[in-house]
Structures are given as C-alpha cells and as structure tokens.
C-alpha positions in Angstrom: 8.9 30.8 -6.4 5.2 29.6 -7.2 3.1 29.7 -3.8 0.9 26.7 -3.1 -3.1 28.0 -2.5 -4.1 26.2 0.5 -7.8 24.7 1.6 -10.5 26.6 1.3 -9.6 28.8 -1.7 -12.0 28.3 -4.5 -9.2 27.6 -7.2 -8.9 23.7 -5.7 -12.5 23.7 -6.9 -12.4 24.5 -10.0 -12.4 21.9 -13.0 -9.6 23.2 -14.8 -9.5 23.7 -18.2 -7.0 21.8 -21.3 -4.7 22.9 -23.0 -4.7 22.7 -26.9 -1.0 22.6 -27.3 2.2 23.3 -25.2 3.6 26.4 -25.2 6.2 28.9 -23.8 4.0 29.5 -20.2 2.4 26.4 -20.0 6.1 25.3 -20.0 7.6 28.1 -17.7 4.9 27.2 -15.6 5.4 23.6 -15.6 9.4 24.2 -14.3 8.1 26.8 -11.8 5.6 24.1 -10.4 8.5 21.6 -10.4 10.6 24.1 -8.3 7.6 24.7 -5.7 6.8 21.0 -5.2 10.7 20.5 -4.3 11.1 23.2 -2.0 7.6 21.9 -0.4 9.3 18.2 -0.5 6.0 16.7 -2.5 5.9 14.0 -5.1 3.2 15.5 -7.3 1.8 19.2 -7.6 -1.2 20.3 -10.0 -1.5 23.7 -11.5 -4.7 24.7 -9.8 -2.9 24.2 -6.2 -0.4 26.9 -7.5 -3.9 29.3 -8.9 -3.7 28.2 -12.4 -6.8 26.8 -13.5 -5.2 24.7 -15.8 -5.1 20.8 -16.7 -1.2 21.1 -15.7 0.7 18.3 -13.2 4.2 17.6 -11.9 5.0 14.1 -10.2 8.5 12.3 -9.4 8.0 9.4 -6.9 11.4 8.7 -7.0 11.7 7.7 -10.6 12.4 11.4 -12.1 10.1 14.2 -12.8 7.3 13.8 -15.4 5.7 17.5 -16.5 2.3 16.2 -17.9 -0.3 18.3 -19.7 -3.5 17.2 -19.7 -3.4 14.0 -18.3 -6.1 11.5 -18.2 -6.9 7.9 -16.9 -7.8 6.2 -19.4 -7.9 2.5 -18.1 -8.5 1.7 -14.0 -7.5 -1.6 -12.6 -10.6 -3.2 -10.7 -8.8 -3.4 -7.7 -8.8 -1.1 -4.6 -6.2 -0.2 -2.2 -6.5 2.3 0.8 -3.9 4.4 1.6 -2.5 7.1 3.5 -2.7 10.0 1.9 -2.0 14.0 2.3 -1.9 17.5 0.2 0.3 20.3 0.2 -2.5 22.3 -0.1 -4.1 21.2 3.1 -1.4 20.8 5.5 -2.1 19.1 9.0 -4.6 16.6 7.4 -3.8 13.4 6.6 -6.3 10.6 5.8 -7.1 6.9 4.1 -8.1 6.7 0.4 -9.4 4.3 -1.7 -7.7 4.4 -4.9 -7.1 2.2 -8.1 -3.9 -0.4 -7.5 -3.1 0.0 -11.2 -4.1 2.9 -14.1 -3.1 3.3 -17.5 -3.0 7.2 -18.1 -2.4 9.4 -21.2 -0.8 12.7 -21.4 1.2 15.0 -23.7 4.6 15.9 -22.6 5.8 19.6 -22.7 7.0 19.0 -26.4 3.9 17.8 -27.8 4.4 13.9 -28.0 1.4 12.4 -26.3 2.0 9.7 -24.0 1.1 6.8 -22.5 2.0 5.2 -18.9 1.2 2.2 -17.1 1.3 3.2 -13.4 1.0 1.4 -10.5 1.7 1.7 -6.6 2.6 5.1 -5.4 2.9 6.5 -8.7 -0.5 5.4 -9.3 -1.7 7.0 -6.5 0.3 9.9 -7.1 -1.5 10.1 -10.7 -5.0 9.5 -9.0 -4.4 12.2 -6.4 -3.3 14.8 -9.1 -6.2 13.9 -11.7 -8.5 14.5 -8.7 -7.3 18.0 -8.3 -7.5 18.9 -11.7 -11.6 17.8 -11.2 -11.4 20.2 -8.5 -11.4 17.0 -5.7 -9.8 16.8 -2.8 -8.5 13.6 -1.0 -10.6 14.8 2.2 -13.5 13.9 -0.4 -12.7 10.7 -0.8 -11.3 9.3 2.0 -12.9 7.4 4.3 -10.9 8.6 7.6 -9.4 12.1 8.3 -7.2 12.8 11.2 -4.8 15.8 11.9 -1.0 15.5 11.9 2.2 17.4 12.4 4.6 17.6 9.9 7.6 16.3 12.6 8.9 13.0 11.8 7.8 9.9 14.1 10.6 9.6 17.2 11.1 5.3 16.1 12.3 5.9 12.1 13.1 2.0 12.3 9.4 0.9 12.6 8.8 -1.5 9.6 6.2 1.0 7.9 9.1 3.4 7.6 10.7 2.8 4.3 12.3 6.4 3.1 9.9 6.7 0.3 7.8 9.3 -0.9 4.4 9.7 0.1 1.7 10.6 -2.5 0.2 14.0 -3.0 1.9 15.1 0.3 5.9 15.2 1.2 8.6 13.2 1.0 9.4 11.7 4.4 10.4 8.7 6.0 6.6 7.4 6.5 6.7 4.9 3.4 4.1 2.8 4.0 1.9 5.5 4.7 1.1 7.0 1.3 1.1 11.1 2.6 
C-alpha cells in the first residue's frame, strides 16, 4: 500500500505536472491512491501526498469514488464559506478555511472522457483542498486559524455539529459540521 508523505517533505510543494493522456500507471496509481486514502479514512487524496508529482486526485464524500486526472476549477462561485478543515499529510493540525461555496471543475476520467462537475458543499471543498495540493498549497496556507488536535473522537457524539459525515481533505469521522 501507497504511504502518504507527511509535512514538511518537499513533494507537497511541488506544482505537479499534467498528464497528456491516461494510461496504465497513471491508472494503477490512481486505484493504489484510492486504497491508501481508505485505509487512512480520507475523503480526497492527491498524488503528490503519496510522492508523485503528478496532477492526479481521488475524492468520495460519500457519493462514490471519482479518480480525476488533471482536474481544474474552471468557474468559482463568489461566495465564501469558512470551514474546518484537516490533511492526511499533516496530521494533528486542524484549522478554518475560506473556500468557494460552489465550483464548477473539469477533469478527464481514467478512460479519457473529460468531464465536467458542478460541486458544491463538502465536495466542493473537497475539490478545493485537492486542487490546492496539486499547486503545492497547503490548507495551513490558507487558513485563517490553526490549532492542534487528536485524532480521538469527541466524548458527546450527539452534539448537533456531529452529523456522521466526512470531513474534507482529512478523515472520515463523526465531526460533520466540522469540515476535517
């Protein structure tokens, strides 16, 4: 199984580079970062977080597992949301993070058919958070609070911000609200 680099390697700085057209490892690849971002219990991984210094990302937010290949924002709604996000690859960190409420973002699947997806919410987040990392940005760059964490759950699982979602760009858990 795929390892997941953690903060401060140099590969989740690195603008990663496109792909002209899928192909047998960029698939392989794509499955093996599926598999690592399950094990990990994340909703999205990108290929640079697993040393590949490709334009390569996983999500599923709930709704199934999308393998994307080169994916871009295209479109950015004008309005903000802050959330709670964290990173596999920077574990004990979580922090708040303006991102777009809505994006439209293009992509081309692992069998070559580009296409298009209207995102908003977590996956929107979750698309936002993974872009980033394919920039070589981190969410401790652009969030506006940072504050450490343990990876136990909360004692009171009933509190209204728990919800039994997934949380974006960090693990799925029983913290909703709080986009992790």
């Amino acid at each position: 199984m795929l390892e997941i680099v953690k903060h401060p390697s140099d590969i989740l700085r690195r603008k990663a580079e496109p792909l002209r057209k899928p192909n047998l490892s960029a698939r392989r690849l794509l499955d093996d970062m599926a598999e690592a971002m399950y094990a990990a219990h994340g909703v999205g991984l990108a290929a640079n977080q697993v040393g590949v210094a490709r334009r390569l990302v996983v999500i599923d937010v709930g709704d199934g597992l999308l393998k994307l290949i080169n994916p871009e924002i295209v479109r950015r709604d004008e309005e903000i949301v802050e959330g709670v996000e964290g990173c596999l690859s920077i574990p004990g960190l979580q922090g708040k993070v303006p991102r777009h409420r809505r994006v439209q973002m293009r992509a081309m699947l692992p069998n070559g058919r580009v296409e298009w997806f209207d995102a908003e919410g977590l996956f929107a987040v979750a698309i936002q958070h993974e872009i980033d990392h394919l920039d070589g940005v981190l969410f401790i760059d652009r969030a506006t609070e940072v504050w450490e964490t343990t990876d136990e759950p909360e004692e009171d699982e009933s509190d209204e911000d728990s919800q039994g979602e997934a949380s974006a760009g960090g693990q799925r858990d029983t913290q909703a609200a709080e986009t992790r």
